[in-house]
C-alpha positions as CSV (number, residue, x, y, z in Angstrom):
1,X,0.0,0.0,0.0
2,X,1.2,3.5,-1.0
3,X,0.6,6.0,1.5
4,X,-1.1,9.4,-0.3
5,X,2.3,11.8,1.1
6,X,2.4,15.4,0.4
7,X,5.4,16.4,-1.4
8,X,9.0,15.1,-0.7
9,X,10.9,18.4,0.9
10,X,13.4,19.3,-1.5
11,X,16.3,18.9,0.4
12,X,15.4,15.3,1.3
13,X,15.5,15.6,5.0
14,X,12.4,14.6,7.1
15,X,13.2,15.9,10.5
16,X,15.9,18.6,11.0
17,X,17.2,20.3,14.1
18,X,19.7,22.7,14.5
19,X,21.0,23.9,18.1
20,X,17.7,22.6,19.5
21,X,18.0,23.4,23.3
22,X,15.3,22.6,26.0
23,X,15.7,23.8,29.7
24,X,13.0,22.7,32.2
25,X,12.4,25.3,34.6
26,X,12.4,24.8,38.5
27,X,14.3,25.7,41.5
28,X,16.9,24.3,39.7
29,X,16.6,24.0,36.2
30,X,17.2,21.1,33.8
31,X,18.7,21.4,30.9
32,X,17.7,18.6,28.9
33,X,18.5,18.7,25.4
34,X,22.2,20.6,24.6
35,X,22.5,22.5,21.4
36,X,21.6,19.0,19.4
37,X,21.7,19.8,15.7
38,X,20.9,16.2,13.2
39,X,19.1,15.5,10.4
40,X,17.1,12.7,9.3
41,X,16.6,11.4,5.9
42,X,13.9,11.1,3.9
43,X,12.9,7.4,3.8
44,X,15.2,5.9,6.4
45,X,14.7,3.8,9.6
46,X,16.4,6.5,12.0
47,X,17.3,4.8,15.9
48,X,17.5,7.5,18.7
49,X,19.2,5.8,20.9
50,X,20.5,7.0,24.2
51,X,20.3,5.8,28.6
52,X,17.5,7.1,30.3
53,X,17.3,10.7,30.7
54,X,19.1,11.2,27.8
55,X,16.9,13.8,26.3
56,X,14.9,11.2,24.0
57,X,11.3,11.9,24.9
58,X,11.6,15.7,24.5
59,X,13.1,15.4,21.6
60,X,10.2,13.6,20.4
61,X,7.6,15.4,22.9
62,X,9.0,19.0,20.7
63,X,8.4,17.2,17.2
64,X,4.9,16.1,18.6
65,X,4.3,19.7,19.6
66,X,3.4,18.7,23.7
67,X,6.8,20.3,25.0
68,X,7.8,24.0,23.5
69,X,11.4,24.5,23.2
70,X,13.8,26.9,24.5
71,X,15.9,27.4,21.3
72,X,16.8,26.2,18.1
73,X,15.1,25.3,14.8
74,X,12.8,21.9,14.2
75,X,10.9,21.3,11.0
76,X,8.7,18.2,10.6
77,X,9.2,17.2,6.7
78,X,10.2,20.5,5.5
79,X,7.6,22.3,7.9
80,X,8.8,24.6,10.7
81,X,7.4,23.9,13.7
82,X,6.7,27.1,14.7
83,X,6.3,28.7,11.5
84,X,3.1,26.5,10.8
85,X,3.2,24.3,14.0
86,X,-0.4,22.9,12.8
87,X,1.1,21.5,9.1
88,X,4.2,20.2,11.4
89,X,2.1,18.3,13.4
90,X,0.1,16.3,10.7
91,X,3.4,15.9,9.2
92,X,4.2,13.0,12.4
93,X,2.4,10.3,14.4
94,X,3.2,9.4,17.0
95,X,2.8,5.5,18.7
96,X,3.6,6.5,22.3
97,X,4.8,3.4,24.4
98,X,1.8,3.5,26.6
99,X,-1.3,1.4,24.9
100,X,-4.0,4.1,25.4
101,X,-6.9,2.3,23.4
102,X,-10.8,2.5,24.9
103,X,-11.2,-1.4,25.7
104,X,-14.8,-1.3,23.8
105,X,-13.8,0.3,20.4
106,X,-13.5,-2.3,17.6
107,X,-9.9,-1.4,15.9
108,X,-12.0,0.0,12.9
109,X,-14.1,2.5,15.1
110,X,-10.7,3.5,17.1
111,X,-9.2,4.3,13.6
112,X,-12.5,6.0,12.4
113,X,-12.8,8.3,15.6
114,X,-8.8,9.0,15.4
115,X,-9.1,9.8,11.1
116,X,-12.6,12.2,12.7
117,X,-10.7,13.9,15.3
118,X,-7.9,14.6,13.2
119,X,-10.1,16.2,10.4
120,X,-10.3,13.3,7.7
121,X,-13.1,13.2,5.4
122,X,-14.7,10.7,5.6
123,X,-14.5,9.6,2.1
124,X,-10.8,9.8,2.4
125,X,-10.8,7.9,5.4
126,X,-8.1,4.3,4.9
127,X,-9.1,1.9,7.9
128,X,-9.3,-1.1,5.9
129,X,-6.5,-0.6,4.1
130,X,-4.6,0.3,7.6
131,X,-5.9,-2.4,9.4
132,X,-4.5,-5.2,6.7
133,X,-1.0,-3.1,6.4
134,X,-0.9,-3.8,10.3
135,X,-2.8,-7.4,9.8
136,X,-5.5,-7.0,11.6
137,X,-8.1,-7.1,9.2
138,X,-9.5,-10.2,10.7
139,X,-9.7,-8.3,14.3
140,X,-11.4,-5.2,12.6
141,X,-14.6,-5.4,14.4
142,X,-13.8,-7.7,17.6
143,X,-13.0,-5.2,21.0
144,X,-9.9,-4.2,21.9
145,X,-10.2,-5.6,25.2
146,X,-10.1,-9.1,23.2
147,X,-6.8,-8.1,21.3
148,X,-3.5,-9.5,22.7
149,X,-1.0,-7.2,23.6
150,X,0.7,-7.9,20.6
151,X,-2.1,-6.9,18.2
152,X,-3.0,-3.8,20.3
153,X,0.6,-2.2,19.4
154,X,-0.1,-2.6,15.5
155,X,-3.2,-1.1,16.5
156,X,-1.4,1.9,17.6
157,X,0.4,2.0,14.6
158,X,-2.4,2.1,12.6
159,X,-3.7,4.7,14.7
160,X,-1.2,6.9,14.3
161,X,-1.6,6.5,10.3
162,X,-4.9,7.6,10.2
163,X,-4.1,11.1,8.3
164,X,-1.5,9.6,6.7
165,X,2.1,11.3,8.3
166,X,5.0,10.7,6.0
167,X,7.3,10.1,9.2
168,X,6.2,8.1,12.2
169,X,7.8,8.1,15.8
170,X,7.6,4.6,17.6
171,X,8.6,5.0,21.2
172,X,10.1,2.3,22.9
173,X,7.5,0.2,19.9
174,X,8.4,-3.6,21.9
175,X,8.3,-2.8,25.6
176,X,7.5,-5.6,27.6
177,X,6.5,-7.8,24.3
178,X,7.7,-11.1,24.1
179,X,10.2,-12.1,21.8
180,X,8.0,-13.8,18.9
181,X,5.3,-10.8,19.4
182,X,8.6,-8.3,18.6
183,X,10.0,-10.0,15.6
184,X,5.8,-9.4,14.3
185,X,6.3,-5.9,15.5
186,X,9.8,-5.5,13.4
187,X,7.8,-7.2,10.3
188,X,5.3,-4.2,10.2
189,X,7.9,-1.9,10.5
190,X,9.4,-3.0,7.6
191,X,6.5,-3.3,6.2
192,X,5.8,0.2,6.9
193,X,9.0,1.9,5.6
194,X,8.6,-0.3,2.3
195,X,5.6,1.6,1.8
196,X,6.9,5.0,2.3
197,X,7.1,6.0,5.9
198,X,10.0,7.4,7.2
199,X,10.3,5.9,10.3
200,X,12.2,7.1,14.0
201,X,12.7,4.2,16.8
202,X,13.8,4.9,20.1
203,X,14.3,1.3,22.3
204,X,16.3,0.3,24.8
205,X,17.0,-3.0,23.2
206,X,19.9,-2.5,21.0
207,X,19.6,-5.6,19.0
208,X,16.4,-4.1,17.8
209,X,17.9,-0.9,16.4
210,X,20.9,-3.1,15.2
211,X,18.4,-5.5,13.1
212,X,16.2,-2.9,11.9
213,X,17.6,0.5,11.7
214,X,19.8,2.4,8.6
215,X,21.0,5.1,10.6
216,X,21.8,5.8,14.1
217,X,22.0,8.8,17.1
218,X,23.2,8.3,20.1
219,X,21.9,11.0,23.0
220,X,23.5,11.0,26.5
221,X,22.8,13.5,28.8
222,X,21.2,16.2,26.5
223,X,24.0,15.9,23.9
224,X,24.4,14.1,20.9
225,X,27.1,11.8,20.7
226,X,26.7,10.6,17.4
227,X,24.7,10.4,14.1
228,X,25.9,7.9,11.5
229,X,24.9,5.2,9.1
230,X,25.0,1.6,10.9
231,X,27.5,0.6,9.0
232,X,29.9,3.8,9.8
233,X,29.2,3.5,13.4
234,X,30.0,-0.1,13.7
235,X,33.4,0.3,11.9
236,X,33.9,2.6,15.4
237,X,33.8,-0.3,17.4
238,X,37.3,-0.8,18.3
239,X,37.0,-3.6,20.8
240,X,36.6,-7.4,19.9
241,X,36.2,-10.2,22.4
242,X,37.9,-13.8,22.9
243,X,37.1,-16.5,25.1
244,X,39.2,-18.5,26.0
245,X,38.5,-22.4,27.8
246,X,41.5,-23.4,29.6
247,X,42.7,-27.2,31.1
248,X,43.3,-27.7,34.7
249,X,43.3,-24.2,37.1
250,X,44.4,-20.9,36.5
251,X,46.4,-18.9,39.3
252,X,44.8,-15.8,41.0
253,X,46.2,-13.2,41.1
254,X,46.5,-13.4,37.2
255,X,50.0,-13.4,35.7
256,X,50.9,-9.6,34.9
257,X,51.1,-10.2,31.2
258,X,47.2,-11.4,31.2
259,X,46.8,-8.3,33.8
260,X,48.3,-5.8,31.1
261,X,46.0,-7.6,28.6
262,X,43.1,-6.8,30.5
263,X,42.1,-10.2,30.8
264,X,39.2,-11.1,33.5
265,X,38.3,-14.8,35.1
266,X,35.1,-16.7,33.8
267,X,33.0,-19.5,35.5
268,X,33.6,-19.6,39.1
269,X,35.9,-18.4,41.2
270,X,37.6,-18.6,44.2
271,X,41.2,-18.6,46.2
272,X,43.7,-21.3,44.6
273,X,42.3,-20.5,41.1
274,X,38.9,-22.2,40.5
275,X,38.4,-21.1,37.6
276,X,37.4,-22.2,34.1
277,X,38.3,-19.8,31.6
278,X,39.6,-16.5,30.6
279,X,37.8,-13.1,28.7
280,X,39.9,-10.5,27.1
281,X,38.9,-7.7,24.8
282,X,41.2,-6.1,22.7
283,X,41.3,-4.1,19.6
284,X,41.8,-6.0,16.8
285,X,43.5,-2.8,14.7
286,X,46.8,-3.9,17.5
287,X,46.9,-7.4,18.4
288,X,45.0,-10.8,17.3
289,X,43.9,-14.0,17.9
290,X,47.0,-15.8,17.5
291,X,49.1,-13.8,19.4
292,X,46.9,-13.5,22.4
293,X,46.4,-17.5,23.0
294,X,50.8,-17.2,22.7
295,X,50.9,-14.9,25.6
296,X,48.5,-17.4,27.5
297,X,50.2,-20.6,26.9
298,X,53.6,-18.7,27.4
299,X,52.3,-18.0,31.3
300,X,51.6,-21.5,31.6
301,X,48.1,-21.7,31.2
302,X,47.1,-24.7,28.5
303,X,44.1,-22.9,26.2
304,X,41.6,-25.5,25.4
305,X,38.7,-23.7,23.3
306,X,38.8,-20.5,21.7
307,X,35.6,-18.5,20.6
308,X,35.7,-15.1,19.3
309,X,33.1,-12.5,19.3
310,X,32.6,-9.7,17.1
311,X,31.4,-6.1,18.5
312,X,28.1,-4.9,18.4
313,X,26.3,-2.4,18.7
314,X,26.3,-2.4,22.3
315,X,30.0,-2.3,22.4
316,X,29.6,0.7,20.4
317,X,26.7,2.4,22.8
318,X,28.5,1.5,26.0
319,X,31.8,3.1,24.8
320,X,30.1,6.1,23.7
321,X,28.1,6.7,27.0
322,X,28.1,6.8,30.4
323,X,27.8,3.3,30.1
């Protein structure tokens, strides 16, 4: 399904800040978002990634238009926001992490009270055709009360579509959703961007943004750390992992070579060296494999299974924040 978009901005950028500040006043004020300047592309699956309190939810809370900056410039698909702050917001939906859905509204009557309240004709009105791009054309007309949790998140989706947004926020989209309900949830959002919609995840699960997402920010406290494609901001991961499974006991405190290393004792431990095996992370740019399992067996210690593994994009998140 195509969605019915107004035009593509010319520069190609959906969302754009530049030196977007937001201080919370108080008795002592709280600056949460730090001169952040970013764009976001036109078509992309954009992560905001970042710890809590990081300055994610006002950043989406300013595009949404329920938190008024301090300073700084946002448009909304080449809308400013406070040039024409109405056009901004039909620009976005929003699918918040909370499920607020009456209990005794079919999913078709929530989407046709949503496409009412947002000022959609009702000859230009899509519920079907929303309700199957989320699959839930079978549920249309049973309550929402009767929905599992997993059907009443594409329900927010679809909600969110109703007057068609070229760019859709999902916050924190697979909270508290089991694992086979979530790789549904990614489906549809694939689904979703094939059709058009440029979308922006925030979640706390990093594998989530790893699997799904083309481009990547990282906030921590207010700033922005980063803004890169996936594949740029894995090459900065400059730590790799080995394992190592060693034979008999190994002696605590380590062997200053495996201290300089960095290395760290696996399985259990205790005085006299009950102990199992070894973990060391190194950057693979100065040292490998090979030479690490040398300086091992040249301390004594017999290495009897080596496994390697590659960094990820938590590697890369932890070593850009506060951890």
């Amino acid at each position: 399904m195509t969605q019915p978009f107004i035009r593509t901005p010319e520069d190609a950028i959906a969302i754009r800040a530049s030196n977007l500040q937001k201080t919370y006043a108080g008795t002592v004020p709280k600056t949460a978002l730090h001169d952040v300047s970013l764009d976001i592309p036109v078509g992309c699956i954009f992560g905001l990634l970042g710890p809590n309190g990081a300055g994610k939810s006002t950043f989406i809370n300013i595009l949404a238009g329920t938190v008024v900056k301090t300073g700084g410039m946002v448009s909304v698909w080449g809308t400013d926001i406070d040039g024409n702050p109405r056009q901004a917001r039909a620009n976005i939906g929003i699918v918040p992490q909370e499920l607020n859905i009456d209990a005794y509204f079919t999913p078709r009557e929530t989407l046709e009270m949503q496409a009412g309240l947002f000022g959609v004709p009702a000859s230009e009105r899509r519920s079907d055709a929303l309700l199957e791009l989320v699959g839930l054309s079978e549920q249309a007309h049973t309550y929402a009360r009767r929905l599992s949790g997993g059907m009443r998140r594409r329900l927010l989706v679809a909600k969110a579509m109703v007057h068609s947004p070229p760019v859709l926020v999902l916050d924190e989209p697979t909270a508290g959703v089991d694992v086979a309900l979530r790789q549904q949830l990614w489906d549809n959002v694939r689904a979703l961007n094939a059709a058009g919609v440029t979308i922006i995840l925030t979640t706390h699960y990093l594998e989530e943004a790893e699997a799904l997402c083309d481009q990547i920010a990282i906030l921590d406290r207010g700033q922005l750390i980063t803004n890169k494609s996936k594949a740029d901001l894995m090459a900065t991961a400059s730590r790799k992992e080995i394992h190592l499974g060693v034979r008999g006991t190994i002696p605590e405190p380590l062997p200053d070579e495996l201290v300089q290393l960095g290395a760290h004792l696996t399985g259990g431990s205790g005085t006299g060296g009950n102990t199992n095996g070894l973990v060391i992370r190194f950057d693979p740019n100065k040292m490998n494999a090979a030479q690490i399992i040398a300086i091992v067996n040249a301390t004594g210690i017999m290495v009897d299974d080596v496994t390697t593994a590659e960094p990820d994009l938590e590697d890369v998140f932890l070593e850009m924040t506060s951890g």
